[in-house]
N, C-alpha and C positions, 0 to 999 in steps of 0.2 A: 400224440400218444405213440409210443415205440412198437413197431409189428412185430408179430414173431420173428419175422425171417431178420427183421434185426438184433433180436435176442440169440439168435440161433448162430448168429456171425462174428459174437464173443467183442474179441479184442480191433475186426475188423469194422464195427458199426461205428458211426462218426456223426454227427452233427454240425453243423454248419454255424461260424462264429463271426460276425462282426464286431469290431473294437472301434471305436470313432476316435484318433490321436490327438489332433489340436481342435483346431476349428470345425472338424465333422463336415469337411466337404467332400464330396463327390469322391477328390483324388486322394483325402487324408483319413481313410477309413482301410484297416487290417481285416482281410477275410482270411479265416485260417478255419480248420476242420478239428474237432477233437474225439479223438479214442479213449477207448475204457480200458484202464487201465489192468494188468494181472494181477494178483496177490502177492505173487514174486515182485513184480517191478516195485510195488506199493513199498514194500517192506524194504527196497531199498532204496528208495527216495525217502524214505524217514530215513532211515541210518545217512545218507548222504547230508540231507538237511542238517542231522544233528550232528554229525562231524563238523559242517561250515560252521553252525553259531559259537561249538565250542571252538572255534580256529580265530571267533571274532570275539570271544572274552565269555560268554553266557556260559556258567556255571552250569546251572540246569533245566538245558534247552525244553520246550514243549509248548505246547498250544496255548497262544495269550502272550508270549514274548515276541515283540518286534520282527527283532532279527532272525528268531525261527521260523517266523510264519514266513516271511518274505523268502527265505533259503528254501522252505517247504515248497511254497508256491511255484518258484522259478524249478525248482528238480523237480516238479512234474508236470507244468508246463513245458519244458523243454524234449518232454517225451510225448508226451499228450497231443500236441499239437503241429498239425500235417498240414505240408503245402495242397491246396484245392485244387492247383493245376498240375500236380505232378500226377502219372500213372498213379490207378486206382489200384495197380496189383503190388504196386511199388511206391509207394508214397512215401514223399524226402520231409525232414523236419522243415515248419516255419523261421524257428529260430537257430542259427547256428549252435550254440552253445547255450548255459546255463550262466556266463560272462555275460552276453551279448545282453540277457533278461534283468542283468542286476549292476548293469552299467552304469557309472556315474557322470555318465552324457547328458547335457543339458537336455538333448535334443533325442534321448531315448526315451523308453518306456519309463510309467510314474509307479509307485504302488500302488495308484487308485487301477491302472489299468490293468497290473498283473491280478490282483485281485477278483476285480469283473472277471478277468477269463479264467479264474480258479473257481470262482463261483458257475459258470458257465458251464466249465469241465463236471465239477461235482456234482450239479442236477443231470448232466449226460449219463453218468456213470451209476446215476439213482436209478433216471428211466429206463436202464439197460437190466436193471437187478431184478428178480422172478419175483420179488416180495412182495406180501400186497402193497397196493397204496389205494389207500380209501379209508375215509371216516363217516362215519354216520353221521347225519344231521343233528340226532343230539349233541354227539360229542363236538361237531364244528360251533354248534351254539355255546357251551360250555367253554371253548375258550375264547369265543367273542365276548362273553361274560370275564373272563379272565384281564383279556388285552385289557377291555374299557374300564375295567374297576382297579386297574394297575396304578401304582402311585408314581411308577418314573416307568421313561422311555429303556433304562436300561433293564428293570423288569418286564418289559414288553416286549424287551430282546433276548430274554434267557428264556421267557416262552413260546417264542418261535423260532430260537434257534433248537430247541427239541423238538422240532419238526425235521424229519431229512428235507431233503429239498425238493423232491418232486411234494411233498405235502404240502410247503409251503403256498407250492406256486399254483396249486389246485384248491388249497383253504383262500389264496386270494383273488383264485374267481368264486369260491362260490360266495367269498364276501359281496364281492363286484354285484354279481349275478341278483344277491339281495337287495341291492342297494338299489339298481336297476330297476327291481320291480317295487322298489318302494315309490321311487320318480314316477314311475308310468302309471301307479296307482293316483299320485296326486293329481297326475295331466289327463288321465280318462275319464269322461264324460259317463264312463258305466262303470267305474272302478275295477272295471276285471285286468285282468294281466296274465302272464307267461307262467307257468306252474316253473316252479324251480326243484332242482334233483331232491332228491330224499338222502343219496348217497353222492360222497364225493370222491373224482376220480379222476 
């Protein structure tokens, strides 16, 4: 959970990112850090983004086209994320440029992995936001009722993508957290178990 003094440090609070490249050993794993982003910066990294896609032929750039989302992702990753070992007061970018992120090097980055760290960045930049995040137990049941009575996976993906993302990732413990106590229910000898939250958070 993000403390105050890291709400309180803006555009200075950071997270801590691992990316696994090839084979995920030891020595083929990216640790890099990322920042929240300003409203200024935001706003130009979309103008940035949508200048690239219309420079690569997309008429009318935005969210769900390819080439946007990939131009999107790479301008702000390329700001977002700080080398770990550089000075804390002075922290240098991970990636050189927004080139280096949308390279057509066999041997660079994929879109599954620019991806992961834009997903990564934007639960960062959730957890940093003063807003609530919390559902009540009914309403997490209500769309456990939703997910399962869904007719396609891509309807079970337009219902939690209106989740922001720290919601997601706390409706999927307290999915977990059910599930949990459903198991321990079948394995105990006295049926009792773990009281689980009432409120999720």
């Amino acid at each position: 959970m993000t403390t105050f003094a890291q709400m309180k440090r803006g555009r200075r609070a950071v997270d801590r990112v691992e990316l696994r490249l090839n084979d995920g050993g030891p020595d083929d794993t990216l640790v890099t850090l990322v920042r929240v982003l300003a409203p200024g910066e935001e706003i130009e990294v979309i103008r940035q983004a949508t200048a690239h896609a219309i420079a690569k032929g997309v008429e009318k750039p935005g969210n769900g086209d390819e080439i946007f989302d990939l131009a999107l992702w790479a301008h702000t990753l390329a700001l977002v994320c700080l080398d770990p070992d550089s000075p804390e007061n002075a922290r240098t970018p991970t990636f050189a440029s927004v080139a280096e992120l949308l390279s057509d090097d066999p041997n660079g980055l994929t879109s599954e992995h620019l991806s992961y760290l834009f997903e990564r960045w934007h639960a960062w930049q959730d957890a940093c936001s003063p807003r609530v995040k919390e559902m009540t137990e009914v309403e997490a049941i209500e769309l456990c009722t939703k997910l399962a009575n869904a007719e396609s996976l891509g309807e079970v993906d337009r219902f939690l993508c209106d989740l922001r993302p720290y919601m997601r990732a706390a409706f999927a413990r307290f999915t977990a957290s059910r599930l949990l106590v459903l198991l321990q229910d079948k394995s105990s000898p006295t049926g009792t178990s773990p009281e689980t939250p009432t409120t999720i958070n």
